[in-house]
Structures are given as structure tokens and as C-alpha cells.
C-alpha positions as CSV (number, residue, x, y, z in Angstrom):
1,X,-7.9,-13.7,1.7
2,X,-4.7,-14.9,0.2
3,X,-2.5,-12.3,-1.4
4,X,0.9,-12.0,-3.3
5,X,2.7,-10.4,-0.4
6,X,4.6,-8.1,-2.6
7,X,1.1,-6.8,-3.9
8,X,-0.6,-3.7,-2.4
9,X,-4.1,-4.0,-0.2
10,X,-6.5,-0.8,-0.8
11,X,-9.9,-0.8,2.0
12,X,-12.4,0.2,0.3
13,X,-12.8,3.9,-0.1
14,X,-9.0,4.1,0.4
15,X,-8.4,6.4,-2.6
16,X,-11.6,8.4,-2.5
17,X,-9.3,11.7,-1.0
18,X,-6.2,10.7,-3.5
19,X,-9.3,11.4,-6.2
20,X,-10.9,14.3,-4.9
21,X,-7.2,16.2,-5.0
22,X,-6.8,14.7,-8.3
23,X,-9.4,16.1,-9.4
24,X,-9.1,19.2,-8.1
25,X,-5.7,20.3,-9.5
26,X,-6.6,18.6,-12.5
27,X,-9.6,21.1,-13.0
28,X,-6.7,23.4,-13.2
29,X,-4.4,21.4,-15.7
30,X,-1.8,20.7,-12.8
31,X,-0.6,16.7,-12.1
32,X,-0.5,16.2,-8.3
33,X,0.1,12.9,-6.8
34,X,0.0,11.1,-2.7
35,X,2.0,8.0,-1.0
36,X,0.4,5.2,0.3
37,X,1.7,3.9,3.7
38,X,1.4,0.9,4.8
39,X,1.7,-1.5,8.0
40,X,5.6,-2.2,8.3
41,X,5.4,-5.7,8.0
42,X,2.4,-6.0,5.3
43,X,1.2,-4.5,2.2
44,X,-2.1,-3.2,3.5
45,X,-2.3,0.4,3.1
46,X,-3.2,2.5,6.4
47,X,-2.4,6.3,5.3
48,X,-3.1,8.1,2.0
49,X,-0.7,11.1,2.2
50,X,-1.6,13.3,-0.2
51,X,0.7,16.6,-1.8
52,X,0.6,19.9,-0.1
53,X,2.2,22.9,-1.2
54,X,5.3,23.9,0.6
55,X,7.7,22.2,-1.6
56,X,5.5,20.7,-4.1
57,X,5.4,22.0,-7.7
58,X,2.9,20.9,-9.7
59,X,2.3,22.1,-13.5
60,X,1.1,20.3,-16.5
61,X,3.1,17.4,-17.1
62,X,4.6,17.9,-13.8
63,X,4.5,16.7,-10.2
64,X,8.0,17.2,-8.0
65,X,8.1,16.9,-4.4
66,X,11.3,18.6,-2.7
67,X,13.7,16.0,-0.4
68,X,12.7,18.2,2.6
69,X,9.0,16.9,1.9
70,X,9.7,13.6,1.5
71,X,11.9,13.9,4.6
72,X,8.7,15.1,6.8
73,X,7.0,11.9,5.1
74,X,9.3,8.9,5.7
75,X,10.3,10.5,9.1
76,X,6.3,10.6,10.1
77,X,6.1,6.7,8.8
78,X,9.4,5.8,10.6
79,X,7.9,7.0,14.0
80,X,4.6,5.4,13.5
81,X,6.1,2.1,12.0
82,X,4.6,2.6,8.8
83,X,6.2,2.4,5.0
84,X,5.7,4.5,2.4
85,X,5.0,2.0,-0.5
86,X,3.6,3.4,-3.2
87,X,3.2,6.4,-5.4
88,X,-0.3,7.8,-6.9
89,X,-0.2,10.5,-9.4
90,X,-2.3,11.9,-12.2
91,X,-1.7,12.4,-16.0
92,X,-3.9,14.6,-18.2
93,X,-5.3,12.1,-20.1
94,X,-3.7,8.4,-20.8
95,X,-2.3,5.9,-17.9
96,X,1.1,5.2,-18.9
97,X,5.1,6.2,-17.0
98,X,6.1,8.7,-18.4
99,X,10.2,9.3,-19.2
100,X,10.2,12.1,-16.4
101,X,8.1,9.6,-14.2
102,X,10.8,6.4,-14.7
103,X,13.7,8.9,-14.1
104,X,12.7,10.3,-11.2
105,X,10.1,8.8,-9.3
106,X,11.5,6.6,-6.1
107,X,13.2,4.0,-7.7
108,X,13.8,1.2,-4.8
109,X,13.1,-2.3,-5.5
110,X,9.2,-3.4,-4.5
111,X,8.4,0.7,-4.8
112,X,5.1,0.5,-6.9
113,X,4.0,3.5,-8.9
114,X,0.4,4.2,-9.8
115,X,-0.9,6.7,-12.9
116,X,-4.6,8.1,-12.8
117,X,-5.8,8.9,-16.6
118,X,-7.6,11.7,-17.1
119,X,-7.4,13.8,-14.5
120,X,-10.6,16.2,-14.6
121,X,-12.5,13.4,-14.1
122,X,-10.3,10.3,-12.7
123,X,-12.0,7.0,-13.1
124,X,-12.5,5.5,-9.5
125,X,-11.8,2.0,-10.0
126,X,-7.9,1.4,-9.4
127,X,-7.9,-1.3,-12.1
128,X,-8.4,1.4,-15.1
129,X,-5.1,3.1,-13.6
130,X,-1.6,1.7,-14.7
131,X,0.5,0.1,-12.1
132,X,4.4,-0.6,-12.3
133,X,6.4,-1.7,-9.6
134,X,10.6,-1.1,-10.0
135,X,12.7,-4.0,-9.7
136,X,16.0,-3.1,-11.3
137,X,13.2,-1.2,-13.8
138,X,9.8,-0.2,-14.3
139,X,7.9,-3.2,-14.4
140,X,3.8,-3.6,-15.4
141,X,2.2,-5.1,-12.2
142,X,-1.0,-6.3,-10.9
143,X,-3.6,-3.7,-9.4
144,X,-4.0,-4.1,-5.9
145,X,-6.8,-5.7,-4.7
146,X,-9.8,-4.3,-2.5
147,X,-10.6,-5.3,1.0
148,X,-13.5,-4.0,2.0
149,X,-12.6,-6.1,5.5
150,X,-9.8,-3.8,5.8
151,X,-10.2,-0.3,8.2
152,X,-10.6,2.7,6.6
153,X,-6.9,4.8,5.9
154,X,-6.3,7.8,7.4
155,X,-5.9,10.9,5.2
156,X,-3.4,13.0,5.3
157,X,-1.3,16.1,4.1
158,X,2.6,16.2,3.5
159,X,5.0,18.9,2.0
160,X,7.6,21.0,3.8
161,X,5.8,21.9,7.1
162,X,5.4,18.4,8.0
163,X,2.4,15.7,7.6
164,X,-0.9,17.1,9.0
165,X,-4.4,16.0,8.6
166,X,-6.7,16.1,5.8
């Protein structure tokens, strides 16, 4: 399978916890969100770390994860020689960046950000999400593509107290 190499590789079922969480706090009118890892040299994603609670705040229209969480994330992919990639969160209803999500999500060039719509019942096929990778901005990118030749991710949990499992 030939890819753009700057374009994100799900496995099949690769999102399947992301949604369940989504859902979840969405039943409760709060945005949540989880980083996709991936292999340090390719774009397939290995690890879905989704949001704990020890430094996350989550409300409606909000999602913020402290530095110290982030910290116990990219140190966990640094010493497994993985890279966080990508960012998945949920929006009450449309797929779109929102001015809080341009301002502060991760802005590093190839970092690609992912919306779910409607998040009581988020739709499970990645292409009805909206995707944006930043370059020097926010930029509308392709949805990554499916391999259901890939291995399954491993599911995790990340906030303050480190990166457990699911």
C-alpha cells in the first residue's frame, strides 16, 4: 500500500476506545480528546492515548490537558520510540477547529488535528470527522487511511499520574 508519508495510517478498529470515551463524556456534555502515537519513523499509528483526569479539564466547549500530562505522554513515547502525532477530540455537534482549538492545540509543523461531530453519538467512520494538519497554520487535510493489515494499537490512559492501561 502506497501512502503520502506525511498522512496518518489507522488499523482497523484503531479508534474504537477514542469513541467509546467520546462518547462517554459526551453523554455528559463534556469535550474530551486522545493522541495517537505512532512508529518513530512512519505514520502508522500503534497507541491511542486517551484523556484521564489528573490534569485534564474537560467542560462543554472545552478540552485542556496540563504540561505535566503531556510531559508523562511524550516522555512514555520517547522511551518506547514512539511519536505523538496526532490529536482526536470531540465537539458537541459540527466538525470544524474551533478559535480555542487553532490557538491552543500543539502547533508543530506535520502535527495533525482531528474533530469528532456530535459527540453523544460520534459517527465511527474517520472520514465524516474533520482533519487539519499545521504547517505554519491550520491546514484541511486528507483522512487517514485504514489498514486493516496493520496490528491492532494499544490503548491507553494519560494525565498527571503517568500513561497506564486502558
Amino acid at each position: 500500500m502506497t501512502t503520502d508519508t506525511r498522512e496518518l495510517v489507522l488499523p482497523a478498529g484503531a479508534v474504537d476506545p477514542v469513541l467509546q470515551e467520546i462518547r462517554r463524556h459526551g453523554l455528559a456534555d463534556l469535550e474530551t480528546g486522545a493522541l495517537l502515537l505512532t512508529g518513530q519513523s512512519d505514520m502508522h499509528v500503534r497507541v491511542a492515548a486517551v484523556a484521564g483526569t489528573a490534569g485534564i479539564v474537560r467542560g462543554p466547549g472545552l478540552c485542556a490537558v496540563s504540561a505535566v500530562a503531556y510531559d508523562r505522554l511524550f516522555t512514555f513515547a520517547e522511551e518506547r520510540s514512539y511519536r505523538v502525532r496526532a490529536m482526536v477530540h470531540s465537539h458537541p455537534e459540527e466538525a470544524f477547529l474551533s478559535r480555542t482549538d487553532r490557538a491552543y492545540s500543539l502547533r508543530v509543523p506535520g502535527f495533525v488535528s482531528a474533530v469528532v461531530p456530535t459527540y453523544t453519538a460520534p459517527p465511527a467512520n474517520p472520514a465524516s470527522w474533520g482533519w487539519w494538519r499545521f504547517e505554519q497554520y491550520w491546514v484541511p487535510c486528507t483522512t487517514p487511511v485504514v489498514d486493516p493489515t496493520l496490528p491492532p494499537v494499544r490503548t491507553v490512559v494519560f494525565d498527571e499520574w503517568g500513561v497506564r492501561e486502558y
